[in-house]
C-alpha positions in Angstrom: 149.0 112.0 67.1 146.8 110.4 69.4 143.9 110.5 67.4 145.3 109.4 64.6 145.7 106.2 67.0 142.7 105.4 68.1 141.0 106.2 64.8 143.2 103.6 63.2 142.3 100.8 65.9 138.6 102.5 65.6 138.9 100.9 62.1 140.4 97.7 62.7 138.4 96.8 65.3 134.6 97.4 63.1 136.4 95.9 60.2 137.8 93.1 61.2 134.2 90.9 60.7 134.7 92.1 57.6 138.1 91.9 56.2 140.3 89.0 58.4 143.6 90.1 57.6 142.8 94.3 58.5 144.3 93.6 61.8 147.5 92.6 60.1 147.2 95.4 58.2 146.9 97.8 61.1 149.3 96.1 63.2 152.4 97.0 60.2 150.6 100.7 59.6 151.3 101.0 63.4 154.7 100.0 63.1 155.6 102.0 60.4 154.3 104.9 61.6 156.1 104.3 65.0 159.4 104.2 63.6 158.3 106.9 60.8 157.9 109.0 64.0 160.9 107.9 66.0 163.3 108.8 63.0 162.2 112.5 62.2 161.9 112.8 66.2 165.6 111.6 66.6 166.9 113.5 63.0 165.2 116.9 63.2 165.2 117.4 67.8 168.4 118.0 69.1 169.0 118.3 72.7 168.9 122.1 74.6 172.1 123.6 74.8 171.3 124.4 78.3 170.8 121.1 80.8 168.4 121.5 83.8 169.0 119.8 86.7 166.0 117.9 89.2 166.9 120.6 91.4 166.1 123.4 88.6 162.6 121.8 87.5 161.9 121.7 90.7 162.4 125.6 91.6 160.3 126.0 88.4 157.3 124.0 89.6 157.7 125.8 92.8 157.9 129.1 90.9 155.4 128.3 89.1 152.8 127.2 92.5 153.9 130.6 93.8 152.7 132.7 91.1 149.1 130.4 91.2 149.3 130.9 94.7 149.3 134.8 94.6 147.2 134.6 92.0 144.4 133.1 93.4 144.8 134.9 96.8 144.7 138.6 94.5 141.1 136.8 93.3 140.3 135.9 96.7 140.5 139.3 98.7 139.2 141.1 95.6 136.2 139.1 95.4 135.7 139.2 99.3 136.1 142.9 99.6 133.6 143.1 96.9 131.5 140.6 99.0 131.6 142.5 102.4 130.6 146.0 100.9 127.0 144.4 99.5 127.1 143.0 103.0 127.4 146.5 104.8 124.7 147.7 102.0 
């Protein structure tokens, strides 16, 4: 979607010297596509049956920080124990 984006104001930008109304041009393909976009977002998404709260999100993140957390900290004393036997060696 994004690329799509700037590829289209890629265009009207180089071909503006060339064509004088291609701004005009990409200006209603923009808005088209905006509210092509908007419609099928607001017709074909519903909402989640299920509602999170702030308070939920932010047990997730948490969660989620917890698991990198222990993660990286399984890496760590792995790679260090690894680290002090070619020491000893």
């Amino acid at each position: 979607m994004v690329i799509q984006v700037v590829e289209n104001q890629a265009l009207v930008w180089l071909g503006s010297m060339y064509a004088p109304l291609l701004p005009v041009y990409g200006l209603a393909a923009n808005i088209i596509a905006f509210y092509f976009k908007l419609l099928l977002a607001v017709w074909l998404h519903s909402p989640p049956k299920t509602r999170y709260s702030a308070s939920r999100t932010s047990d997730l993140a948490y969660g989620l920080m917890l698991c990198k957390y222990l993660a990286e900290s399984i890496i760590a004393t792995t790679n260090r124990n690894e680290c002090e036997i070619e020491m000893l060696l």
